[in-house]
Legacy VTK file of the C-alpha trace (Angstrom):
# vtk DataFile Version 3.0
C-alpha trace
ASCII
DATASET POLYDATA
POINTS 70 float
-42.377 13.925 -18.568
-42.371 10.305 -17.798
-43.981 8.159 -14.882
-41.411 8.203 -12.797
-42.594 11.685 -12.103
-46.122 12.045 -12.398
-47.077 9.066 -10.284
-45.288 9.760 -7.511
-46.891 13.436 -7.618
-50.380 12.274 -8.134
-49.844 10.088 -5.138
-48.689 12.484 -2.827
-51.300 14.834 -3.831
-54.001 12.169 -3.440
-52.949 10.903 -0.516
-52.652 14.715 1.270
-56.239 15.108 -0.469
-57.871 11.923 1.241
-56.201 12.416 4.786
-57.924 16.027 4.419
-61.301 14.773 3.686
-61.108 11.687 6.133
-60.114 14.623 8.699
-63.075 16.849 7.739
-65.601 13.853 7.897
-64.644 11.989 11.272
-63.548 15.607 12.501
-59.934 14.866 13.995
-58.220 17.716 15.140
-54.924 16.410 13.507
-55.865 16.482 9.997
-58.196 19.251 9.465
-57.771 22.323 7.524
-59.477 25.262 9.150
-59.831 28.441 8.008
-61.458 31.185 10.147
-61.607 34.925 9.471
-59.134 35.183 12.715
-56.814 32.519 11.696
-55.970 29.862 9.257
-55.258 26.620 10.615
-53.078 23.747 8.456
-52.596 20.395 10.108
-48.818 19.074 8.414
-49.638 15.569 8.876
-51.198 14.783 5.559
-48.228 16.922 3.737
-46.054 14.911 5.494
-47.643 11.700 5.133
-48.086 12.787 1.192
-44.518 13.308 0.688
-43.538 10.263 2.401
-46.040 8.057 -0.035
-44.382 10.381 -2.852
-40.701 8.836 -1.512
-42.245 5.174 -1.355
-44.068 5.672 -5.023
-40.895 6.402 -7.042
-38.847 4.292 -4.794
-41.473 1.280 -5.888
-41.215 2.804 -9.537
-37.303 2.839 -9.669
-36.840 -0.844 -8.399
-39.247 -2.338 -10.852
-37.445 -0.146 -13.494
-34.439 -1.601 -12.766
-35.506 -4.770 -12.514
-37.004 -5.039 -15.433
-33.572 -3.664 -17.412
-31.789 -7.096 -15.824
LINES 1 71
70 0 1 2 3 4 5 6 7 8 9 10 11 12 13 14 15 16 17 18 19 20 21 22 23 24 25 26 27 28 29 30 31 32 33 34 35 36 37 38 39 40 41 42 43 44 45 46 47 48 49 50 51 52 53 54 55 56 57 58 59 60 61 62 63 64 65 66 67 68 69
């Protein structure tokens, strides 16, 4: 597959994956991932912030394609 697919994933996935571990260190409520024999806990503001960068990436990726083809 080409780049205009596989950056845009690796972004979103590093993104959610930084978010996650900036949550877990500072401990903010509203992007940690807990997981507790009673319940599991998911905070969507990484995935959503993730998919957004994921948007922006190919977005950024498309454009200079283009431009480059003028």
């Amino acid at each position: 597959m080409n780049k205009t697919f596989w950056i845009p994933l690796i972004v979103s996935f590093g993104t959610m994956i930084v978010l996650y571990i900036i949550g877990f260190i500072a401990n903010i409520d509203s992007l940690i991932f807990n997981i507790s024999l009673s319940h599991t806990e998911i905070s969507l503001v990484p995935i959503g912030v993730g998919i957004v960068m994921g948007f922006i990436s190919e977005r950024i990726i498309k454009s200079k394609s283009h431009a480059n083809k003028s």
